[in-house]
LOLO-488132 format. One record per residue (C-alpha): residue in three letters; z, y, x. Coordinates in pm, whole numbers, plus 50000, padded with zeros to 5 digits. Layout:
alaZYX ...
***
This chain:
unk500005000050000 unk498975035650099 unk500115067350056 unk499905103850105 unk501955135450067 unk500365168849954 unk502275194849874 unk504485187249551 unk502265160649417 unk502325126649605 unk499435099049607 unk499835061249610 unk496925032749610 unk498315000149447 unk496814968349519 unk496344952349185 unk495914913149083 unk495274899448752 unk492394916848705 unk489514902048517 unk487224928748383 unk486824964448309 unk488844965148001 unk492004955648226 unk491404981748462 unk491095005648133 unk494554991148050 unk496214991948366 unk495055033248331 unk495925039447959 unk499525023848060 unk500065044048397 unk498815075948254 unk501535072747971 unk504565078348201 unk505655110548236 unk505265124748618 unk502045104048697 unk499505137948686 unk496155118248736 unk495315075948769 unk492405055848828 unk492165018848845 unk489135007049026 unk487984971148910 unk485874963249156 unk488444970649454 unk491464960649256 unk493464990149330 unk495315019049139 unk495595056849270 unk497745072449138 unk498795112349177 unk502345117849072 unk505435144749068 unk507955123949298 unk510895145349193 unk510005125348846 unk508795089448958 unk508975066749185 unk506855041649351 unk508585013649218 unk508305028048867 unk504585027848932 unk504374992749005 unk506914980848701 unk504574999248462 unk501774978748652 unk503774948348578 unk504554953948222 unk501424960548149 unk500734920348216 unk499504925748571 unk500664920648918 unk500874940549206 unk500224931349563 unk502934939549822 unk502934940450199 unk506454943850411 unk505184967650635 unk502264990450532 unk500164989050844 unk499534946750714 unk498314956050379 unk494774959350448 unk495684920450554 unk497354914450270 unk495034925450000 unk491774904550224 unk494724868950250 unk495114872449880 unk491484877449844 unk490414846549992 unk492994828949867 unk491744836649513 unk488634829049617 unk489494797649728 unk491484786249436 unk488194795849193 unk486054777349430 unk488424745349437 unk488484749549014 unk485334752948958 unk484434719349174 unk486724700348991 unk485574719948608 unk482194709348724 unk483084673948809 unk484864667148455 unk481954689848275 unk478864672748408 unk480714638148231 unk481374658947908 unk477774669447926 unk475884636947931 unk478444619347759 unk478364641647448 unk473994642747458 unk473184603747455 unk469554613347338 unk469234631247651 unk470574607547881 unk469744572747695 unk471384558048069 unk474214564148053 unk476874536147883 unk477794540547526 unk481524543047626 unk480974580247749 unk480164589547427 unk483254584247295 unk484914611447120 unk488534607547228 unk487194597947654 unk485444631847587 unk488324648447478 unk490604631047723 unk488314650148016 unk487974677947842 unk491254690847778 unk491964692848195 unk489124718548196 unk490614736147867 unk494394737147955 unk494234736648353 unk491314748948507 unk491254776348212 unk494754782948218 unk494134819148353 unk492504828148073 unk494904820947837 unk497584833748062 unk495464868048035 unk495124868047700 unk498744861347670 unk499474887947850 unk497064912347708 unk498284903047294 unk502344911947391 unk501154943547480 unk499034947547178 unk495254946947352 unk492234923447384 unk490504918147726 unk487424893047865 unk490394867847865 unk491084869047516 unk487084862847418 unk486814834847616 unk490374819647539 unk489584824847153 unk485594808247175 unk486724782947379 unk489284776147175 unk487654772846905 unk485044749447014 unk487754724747137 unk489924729746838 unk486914718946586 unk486044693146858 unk489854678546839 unk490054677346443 unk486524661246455 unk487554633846642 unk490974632446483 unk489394630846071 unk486164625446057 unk486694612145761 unk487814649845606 unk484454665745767 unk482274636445585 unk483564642445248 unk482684678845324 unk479204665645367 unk479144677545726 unk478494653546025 unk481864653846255 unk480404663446580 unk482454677646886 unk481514701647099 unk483514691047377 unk480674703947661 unk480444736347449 unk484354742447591 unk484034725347897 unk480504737548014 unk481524776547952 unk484374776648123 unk483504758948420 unk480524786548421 unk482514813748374 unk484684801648703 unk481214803148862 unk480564835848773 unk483454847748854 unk483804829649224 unk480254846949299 unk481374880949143 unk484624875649421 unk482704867649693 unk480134894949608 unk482594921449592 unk484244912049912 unk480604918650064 unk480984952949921 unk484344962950146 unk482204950750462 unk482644984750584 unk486134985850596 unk486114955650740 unk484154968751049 unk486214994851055 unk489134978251097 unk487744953251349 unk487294979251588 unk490784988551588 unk492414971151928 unk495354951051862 unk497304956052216 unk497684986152444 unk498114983952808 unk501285013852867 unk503065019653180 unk506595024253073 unk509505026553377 unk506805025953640 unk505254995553549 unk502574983053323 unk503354964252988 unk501184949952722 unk502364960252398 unk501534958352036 unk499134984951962 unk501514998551664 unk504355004351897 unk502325027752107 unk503815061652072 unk502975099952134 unk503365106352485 unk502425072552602 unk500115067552940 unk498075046952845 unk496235020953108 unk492435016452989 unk489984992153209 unk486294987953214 unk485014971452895 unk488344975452662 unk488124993652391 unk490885025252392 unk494065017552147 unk494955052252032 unk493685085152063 unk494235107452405 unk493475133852707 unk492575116853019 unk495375122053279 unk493725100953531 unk490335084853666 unk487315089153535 unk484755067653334 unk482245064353085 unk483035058452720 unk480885046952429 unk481845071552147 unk478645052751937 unk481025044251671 unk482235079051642 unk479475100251714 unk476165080451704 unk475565094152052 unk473735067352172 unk474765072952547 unk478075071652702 unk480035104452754 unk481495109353088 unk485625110853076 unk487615127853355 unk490735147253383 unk492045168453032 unk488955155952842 unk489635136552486 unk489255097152416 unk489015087552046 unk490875050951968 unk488305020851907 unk485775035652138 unk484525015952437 unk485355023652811 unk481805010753001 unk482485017553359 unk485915027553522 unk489345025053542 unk491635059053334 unk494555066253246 unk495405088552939 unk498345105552766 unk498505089552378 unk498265123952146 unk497455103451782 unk498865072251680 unk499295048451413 unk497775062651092 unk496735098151282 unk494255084851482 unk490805092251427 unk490005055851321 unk492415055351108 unk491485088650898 unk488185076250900 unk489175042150721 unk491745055950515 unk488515083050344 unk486535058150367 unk489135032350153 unk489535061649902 unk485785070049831 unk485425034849742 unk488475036949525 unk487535068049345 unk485755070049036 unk481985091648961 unk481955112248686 unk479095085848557 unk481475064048480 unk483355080948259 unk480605067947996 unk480985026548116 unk484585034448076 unk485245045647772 unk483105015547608 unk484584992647795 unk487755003347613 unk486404997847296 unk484164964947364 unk486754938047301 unk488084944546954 unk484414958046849 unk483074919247011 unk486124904246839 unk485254922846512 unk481394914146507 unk482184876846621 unk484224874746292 unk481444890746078 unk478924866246202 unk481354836946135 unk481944851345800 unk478564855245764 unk477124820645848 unk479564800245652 unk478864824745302 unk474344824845389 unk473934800445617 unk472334767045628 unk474224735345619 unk476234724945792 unk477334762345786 unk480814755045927 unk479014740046264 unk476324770646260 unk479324794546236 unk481664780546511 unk478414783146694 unk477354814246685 unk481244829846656 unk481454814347002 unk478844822247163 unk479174858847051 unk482494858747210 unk481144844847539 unk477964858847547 unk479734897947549 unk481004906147892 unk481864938448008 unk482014927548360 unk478594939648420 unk479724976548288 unk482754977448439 unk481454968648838 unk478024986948757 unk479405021448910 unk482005011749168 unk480534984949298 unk477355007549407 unk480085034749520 unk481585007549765 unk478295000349912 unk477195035149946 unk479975051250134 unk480115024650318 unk476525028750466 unk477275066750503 unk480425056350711 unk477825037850933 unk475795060450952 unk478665087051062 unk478615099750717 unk482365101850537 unk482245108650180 unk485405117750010 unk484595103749709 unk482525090749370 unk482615124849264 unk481075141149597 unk478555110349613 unk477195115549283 unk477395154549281 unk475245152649632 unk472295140549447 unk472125171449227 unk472035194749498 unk469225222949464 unk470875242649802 unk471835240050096 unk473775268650260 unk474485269350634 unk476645287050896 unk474885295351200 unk477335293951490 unk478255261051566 unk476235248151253 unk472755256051305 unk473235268251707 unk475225250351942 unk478135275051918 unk478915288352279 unk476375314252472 unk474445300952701 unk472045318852942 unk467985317252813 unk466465341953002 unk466355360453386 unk464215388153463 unk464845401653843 unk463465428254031 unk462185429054395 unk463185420954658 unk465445397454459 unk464525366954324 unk466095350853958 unk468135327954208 unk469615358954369 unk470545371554069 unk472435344753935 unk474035336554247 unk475075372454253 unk476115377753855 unk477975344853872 unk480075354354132 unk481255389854002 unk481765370753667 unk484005341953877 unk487095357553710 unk485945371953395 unk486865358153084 unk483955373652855 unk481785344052713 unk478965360052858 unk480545358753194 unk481515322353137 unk477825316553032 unk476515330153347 unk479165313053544 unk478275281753388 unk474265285953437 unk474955289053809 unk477365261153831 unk474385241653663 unk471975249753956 unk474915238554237 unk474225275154359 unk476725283154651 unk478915310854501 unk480575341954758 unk483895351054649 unk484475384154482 unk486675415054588 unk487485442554393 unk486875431854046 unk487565452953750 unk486335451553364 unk485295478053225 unk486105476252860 unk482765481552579 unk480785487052915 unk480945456353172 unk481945441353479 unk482195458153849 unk482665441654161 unk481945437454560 unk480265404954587 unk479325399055021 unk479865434755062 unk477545449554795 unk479015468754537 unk477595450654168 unk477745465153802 unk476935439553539 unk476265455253184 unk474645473452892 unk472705503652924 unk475265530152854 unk477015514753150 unk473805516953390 unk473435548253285 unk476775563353377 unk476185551053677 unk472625569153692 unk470765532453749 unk467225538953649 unk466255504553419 unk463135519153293 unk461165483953444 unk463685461853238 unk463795481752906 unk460975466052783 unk461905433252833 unk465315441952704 unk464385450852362 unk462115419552343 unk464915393052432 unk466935419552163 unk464235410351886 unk464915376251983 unk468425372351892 unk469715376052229 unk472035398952427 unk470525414552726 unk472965425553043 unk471445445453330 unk472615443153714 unk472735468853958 unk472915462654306 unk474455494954511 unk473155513854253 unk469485500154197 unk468395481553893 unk468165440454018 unk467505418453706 unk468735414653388 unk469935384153202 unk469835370352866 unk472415354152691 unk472105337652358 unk474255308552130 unk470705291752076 unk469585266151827 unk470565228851818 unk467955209551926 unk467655192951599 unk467975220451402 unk464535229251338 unk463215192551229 unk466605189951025 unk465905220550839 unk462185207450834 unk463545174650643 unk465845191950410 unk463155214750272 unk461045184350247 unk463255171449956 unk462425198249775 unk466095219849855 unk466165260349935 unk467495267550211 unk469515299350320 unk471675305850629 unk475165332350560 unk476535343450895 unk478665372151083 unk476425380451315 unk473975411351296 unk471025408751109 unk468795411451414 unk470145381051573 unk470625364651270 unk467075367251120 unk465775356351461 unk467475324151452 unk466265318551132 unk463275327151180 unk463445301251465 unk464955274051251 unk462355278150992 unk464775296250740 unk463305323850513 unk466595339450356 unk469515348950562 unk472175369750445 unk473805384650790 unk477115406750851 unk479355384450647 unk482995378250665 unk484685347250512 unk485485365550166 unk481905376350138 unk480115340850207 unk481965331249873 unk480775355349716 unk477185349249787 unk477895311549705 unk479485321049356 unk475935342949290 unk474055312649357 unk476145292249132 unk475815320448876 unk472075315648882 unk472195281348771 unk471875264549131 unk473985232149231 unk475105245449595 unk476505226149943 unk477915245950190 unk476835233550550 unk479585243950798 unk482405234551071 unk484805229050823 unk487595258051023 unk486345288150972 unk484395280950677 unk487145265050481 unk486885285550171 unk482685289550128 unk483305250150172 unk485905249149866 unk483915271649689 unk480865250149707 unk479815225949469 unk479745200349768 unk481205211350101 unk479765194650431 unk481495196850779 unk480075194051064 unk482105178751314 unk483765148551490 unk486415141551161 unk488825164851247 unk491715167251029 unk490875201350894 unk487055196950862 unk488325161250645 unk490455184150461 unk488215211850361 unk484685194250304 unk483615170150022 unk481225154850316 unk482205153450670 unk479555147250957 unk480985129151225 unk477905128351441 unk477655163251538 unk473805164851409 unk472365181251122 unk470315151851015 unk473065137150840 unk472445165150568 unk469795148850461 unk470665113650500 unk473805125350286 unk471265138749989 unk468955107150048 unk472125084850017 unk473135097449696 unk470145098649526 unk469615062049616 unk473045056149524 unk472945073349152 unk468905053249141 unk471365022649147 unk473945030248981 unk471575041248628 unk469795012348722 unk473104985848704 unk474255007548373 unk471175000048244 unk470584963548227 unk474554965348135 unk473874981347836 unk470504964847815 unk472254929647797 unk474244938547525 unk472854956947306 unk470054925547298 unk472274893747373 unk474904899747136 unk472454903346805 unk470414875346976 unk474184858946958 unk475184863946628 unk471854847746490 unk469564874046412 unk466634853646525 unk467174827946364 unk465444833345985 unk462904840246159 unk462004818346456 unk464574794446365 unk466054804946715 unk470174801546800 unk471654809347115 unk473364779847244 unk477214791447357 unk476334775347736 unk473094796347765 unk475174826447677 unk477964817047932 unk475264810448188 unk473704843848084 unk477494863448092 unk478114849948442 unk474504863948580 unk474634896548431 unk477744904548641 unk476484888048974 unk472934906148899 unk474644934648850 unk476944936649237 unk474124921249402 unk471664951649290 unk474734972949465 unk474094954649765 unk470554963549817 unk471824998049922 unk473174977250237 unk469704973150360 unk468625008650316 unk467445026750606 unk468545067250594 unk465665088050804 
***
């Protein structure tokens, strides 16, 4: 069991067994939602777990789980909450298990049933198995034992005054074995009736052993849908190698703590996250980042847990354990996306609470029905068709049509570095009509680097550097750090400086191998009467450009200028490219001055751009968009963006998962690329295309098999549905259904 503080509210996920359908999970709701404190609850069928949001001065956990329990269901507890992810996958293959060992032995005893109670079919086999109290001897095994959960369910579901998929098959079943058992008991009572006592033995036996089989491949299909998780987890190491009192200890990787040095060696993965203290390496941040390449590690850089060392030997201080590590927010979004609920649902939902008694009623009508119109023997006709009704009317399919397609999709956006916070975000993605995005940091890489050098004889762009970068040595203005940085790049020998002093609005001054040098902007070359008339030209081309041009003087002559500039993401432009593709405007809000800011976009390939804007105003310009009838997501880091993300219809940080980018976007892009905007539109979309598509042959199924049920064909083709056919049918509409989710598995986002 999870949880999670925020503010006054708290938030608990509650592993749930018993579960059987939709209409439970509708149940399970109706009940929590009914005690006073609990402010919001979901129950997800197809992951079998309850989130609830709830006033803890009011309630407790435990209270949550006791309403669980009275409600007829149980509740899955682990002693230590770290082992319930292995709790919840022992119990599910355990259950899985247990159906697969009842459904061999239903199958065993039904087959006999089956050609025992058809001797025109199978004129072979000996006249003993035909035998109406042998075939009620091996049928009642399958009745009472292997279909003990359903009564059990149904049990359960009547004390509390409600009717689930337990109670239709309990009640047709019944009924078939019932009539079957007073057949064989007085046939003499059915002949004076006129009608022929014949059991229906394999009508009990057959649908219930199919039913098992449906619901073993529903269990192992849904499993397949949590494979993400599952990968997830995986990656997680399960020692850590920690030097404690000077020497080195393998430990459990739970009882690491903050502060830890932590021993890492070539081809381990690294337990926890950390700063390097120690040694260098590379490390495979794949999993992370979808940086294909290793990132080289040294001294005060960051290592993320689960991520592979490749070549040496490091050390590293433990800064995030347990449930802060990076890992571990990523599976614990990831866990509640596939809990959470889209607001399609909402429709599937509120019919599934209704189904039962409506089935129950219209299984009654056709019983009534049959025995007052229909043909003799009308008592046999109406068992018939009241039981396969009942059967045939399953709202499995409805009730794992949208999460089980919500599973599978954030779990391909978590592999493809894409974290989704939930149903809600995933479907609201795919109605998108546009995109906003930040510039710096978003669209450009977010630090100043140096584009352009201009110099003047008799010095060359080399001197220039060389000479800039060493005046700049110890400035701290990013431009100075960008220049620094450019000559560092180019292993240029740098002279140390004497004499330094900033000049404030104006520039740098310093005496750099005995030459005085003034780095600056115009007002400061002129003050100090250097003539750039050669470079203004340039300068106010690199200006039109987006970038900021500094001139150098050299004992008072003009020698170069330099251009600094936060440029463009190198993906930027054919991610912008693929956005407008699908058919989405695109505008970029920003702080920066509308002549830098219209030259990136005019770079990027953005026509509007709305510069100059503090925080406050970038809502604002979202809310006008919003006004004007357009669904908007808000592309930015996730920090200083926070509220234009909130304000957004989806928010989307860009970012490596960082507790506040998590916090303030819908979407979060781990791998720091703007690709995964589109993938994240693309993903929905395919997502929602599934997720109509289940709903769909859900409804579809009904609406035809239960008329086709009842009997409707028959005055006219003469045409019943046998109550095995409609089992069969029941168990395939749910398995149809989770295996269409699973397609999205095999999609490929471009």
């Amino acid at each position: 069991m999870a949880s999670e503080k925020d503010h006054k509210s708290r938030r608990i996920d509650v592993p749930i067994t018993g579960m059987n359908c939709a209409g439970c999970a509708a149940n399970i709701e109706k009940a929590l939602r009914n005690l006073g404190g609990v402010e919001n609850a979901t129950v997800n069928f197809a992951t079998a777990r309850a989130t609830v949001l709830f006033s803890p001065q009011i309630l407790k956990p435990e209270d949550i789980e006791k309403a669980i329990v009275s409600a007829g269901y149980g509740v899955l507890k682990a002693e230590r909450e770290e082992d319930a992810e292995d709790a919840e996958r022992t119990a599910r293959e355990r259950e899985f298990k247990t159906l697969q060992r009842q459904f061999w032995t239903g199958l065993a005893f039904s087959v006999v049933v089956f050609v025992g109670s058809l001797p025109h079919f199978f004129p072979w086999v000996p006249s003993l198995l035909g035998n109406h109290f042998l075939l009620w001897a091996l049928a009642t095994p399958v009745q009472f034992w292997i279909g003990r959960r359903f009564y059990k369910g149904a049990w359960a579901a009547g004390k509390h005054g409600r009717a689930d998929m337990n109670t239709l098959v309990a009640v047709g079943t019944s009924a078939a074995y019932f009539y079957s058992a007073a057949a064989a008991l007085f046939p003499s009572f059915f002949k004076a009736g006129g009608i022929k006592p014949e059991v229906y033995f394999d009508t009990s036996a057959v649908i219930i052993t199919l039913i098992l089989f449906g619901r073993m491949l529903e269990a192992r299909a849904k499993g397949r849908t949590s494979e993400a998780i599952k990968k997830l987890i995986r990656l997680q190491p399960k020692t850590a190698l920690v030097i404690r009192a000077g020497a080195e200890i393998d430990i459990p990787v739970k009882d690491v703590v903050v502060g830890d040095i932590v021993v890492v060696r070539p081809g381990e993965r690294i337990p926890v996250d950390g700063v390097v203290t120690k040694g260098r390496s590379a490390v495979d941040e794949s999993m992370i980042t979808g940086e294909s390449l290793p990132v080289e590690k040294k001294d005060g850089d960051e290592v993320i847990g689960a991520t592979m060392n490749k070549t040496g030997s490091f050390e590293f201080r433990a800064t995030k354990v347990g449930k802060n590590t990076a890992l571990a927010q990523i599976i614990r979004l990831v866990q509640e996306a596939q809990g959470s609920k889209a607001p399609i649902q909402r429709l599937a939902d509120v019919i599934a609470g209704y189904f039962v008694p409506v089935v129950i009623s219209i299984a009654v009508l056709t019983f009534i029905a049959w025995i007052i119109f229909g043909p003799k023997p009308v008592l046999t006709f109406a068992l018939l068709n009241f039981v396969a009704v009942m059967i045939i009317a399953c709202p499995c399919a409805l009730g794992l049509a949208t999460p089980t397609a919500v599973m599978v999709g954030t779990g391909k956006g978590a592999e493809n570095g894409i974290l989704i916070k939930g149903g809600e975000s995933l479907e609201t993605a795919g109605k998108i009509t546009t995109i906003v995005f930040d510039k710096t940091g978003t669209l450009t890489k977010g630090e100043p680097e140096v584009t352009d050098i201009q110099a003047v004889p008799p010095f060359s762009e080399a001197d220039v550097l060389r000479l800039a970068a060493s005046a700049e040595k110890t400035s701290e203005h990013p431009l100075g750090e960008a220049i620094l940085k450019k000559a560092q790049g180019k292993d240029l020998a740098l002279p140390a400086a004497e004499n330094f002093r900033a000049l404030e609005g104006l520039g740098i001054e310093a005496d750099v191998e005995g030459q005085i040098v003034v780095i600056g902007n115009d007002k400061l070359m002129a003050e100090r009467g250097v003539d750039i008339g050669a470079l203004a030209e340039k300068s106010q081309i690199l200006s039109e450009e987006g970038k900021t041009p500094v001139f150098m003087a050299v004992n008072g002559r003009p020698a170069g200028l330099i251009a600094v500039a936060d440029t463009l993401k190198e993906d930027s432009v054919e991610a912008v490219n693929k956005i407008r593709r699908l058919g989405l405007e695109v505008i970029m809000l920003t702080g920066d001055n509308r002549r830098t800011a219209e030259a990136i976009a005019l770079q990027a390939g953005i026509d509007s751009v709305v510069p100059e804007l503090l925080p406050a105003d970038k809502v604002r310009e979202i809310k006008k968009l919003q006004e004007a009838g357009k669904k908007v997501a808000m592309v930015g880091d996730g920090i200083n963006d926070a509220p234009a993300l909130a304000q957004a219809d989806i928010g989307i940080a860009i970012g490596s998962g960082t507790d506040v980018a998590i916090e303030a976007a819908d979407i979060t892009l781990i791998k720091n690329d703007l690709f995964g905007v589109s993938k994240a539109i693309e993903l929905s979309r395919r997502t929602m295309r599934t997720i109509k598509q289940n709903l769909f042959w859900a409804f579809i199924y009904n609406v035809i098999g239960i008329p086709v049920a009842a009997g409707v064909l028959y005055p006219f083709f003469r045409v019943l549905l046998n109550p095995m056919i409609a089992s069969a049918a029941m168990a395939a509409s749910s398995v149809s259904v989770v295996s269409n989710s699973l397609r999205l598995r095999r999609v490929r986002l471009n």
